[in-house]
C-alpha positions in Angstrom: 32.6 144.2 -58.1 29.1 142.9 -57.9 26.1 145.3 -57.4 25.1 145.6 -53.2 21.8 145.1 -54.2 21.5 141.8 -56.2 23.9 140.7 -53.3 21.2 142.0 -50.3 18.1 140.9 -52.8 19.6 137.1 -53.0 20.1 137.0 -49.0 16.9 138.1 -49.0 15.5 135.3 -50.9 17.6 132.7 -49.7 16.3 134.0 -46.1 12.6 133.6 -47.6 13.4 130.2 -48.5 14.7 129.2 -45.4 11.5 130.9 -43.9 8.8 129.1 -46.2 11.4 125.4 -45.4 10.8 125.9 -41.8 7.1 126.4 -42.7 6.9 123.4 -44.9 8.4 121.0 -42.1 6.0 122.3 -39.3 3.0 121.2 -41.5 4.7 118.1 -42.7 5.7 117.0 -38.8 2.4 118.5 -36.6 0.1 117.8 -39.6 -1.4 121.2 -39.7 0.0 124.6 -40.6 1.0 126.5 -38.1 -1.3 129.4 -36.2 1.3 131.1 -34.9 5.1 132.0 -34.4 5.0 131.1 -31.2 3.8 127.3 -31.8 7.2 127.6 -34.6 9.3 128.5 -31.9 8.0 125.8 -29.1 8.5 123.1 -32.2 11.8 124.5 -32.9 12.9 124.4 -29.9 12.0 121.0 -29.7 13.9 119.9 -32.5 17.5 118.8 -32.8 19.3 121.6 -34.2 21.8 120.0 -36.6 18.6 117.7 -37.9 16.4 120.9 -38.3 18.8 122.9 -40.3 19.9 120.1 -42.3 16.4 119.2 -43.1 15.4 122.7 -43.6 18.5 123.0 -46.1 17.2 119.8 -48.1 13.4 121.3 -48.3 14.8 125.3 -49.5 16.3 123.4 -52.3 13.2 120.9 -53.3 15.3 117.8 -51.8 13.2 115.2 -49.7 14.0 116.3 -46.2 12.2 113.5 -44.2 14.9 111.9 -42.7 17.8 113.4 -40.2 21.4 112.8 -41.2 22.7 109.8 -40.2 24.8 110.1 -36.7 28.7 109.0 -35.9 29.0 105.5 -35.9 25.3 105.2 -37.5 25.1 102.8 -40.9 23.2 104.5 -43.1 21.2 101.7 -44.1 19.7 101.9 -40.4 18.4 105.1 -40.9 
């Protein structure tokens, strides 16, 4: 049975790796870091959810996560 703790220490880290992702994107799309969590929110908000998570996924593991996934019926080559 694996310890609680290592189990609540790597959702912890995974969490701050999500966080710091989410970060990384904000600069990388608005071209500044952000001043506040409210400006993170009004981008978030913005976004298309499925693209932001998938993107935020790529950049918590060190993946290029410029482009969205390609949609149904999309070639991938016009992406």
């Amino acid at each position: 049975m694996p310890n609680e703790d290592i189990v609540v220490d790597r959702d912890a880290e995974w969490r701050m790796q999500q966080a710091r992702a989410l970060l990384a994107l904000f600069e990388k799309d608005c071209g500044r870091p952000a001043a506040t969590m409210n400006e993170v929110r009004e981008w978030t908000s913005a976004q298309i959810q499925e693209h932001l998570v998938f993107r935020m996924t790529l950049q918590a593991h060190g993946l290029n996560a410029t482009k969205p996934p390609a949609q149904a019926g999309e070639s991938i080559a016009s992406t």
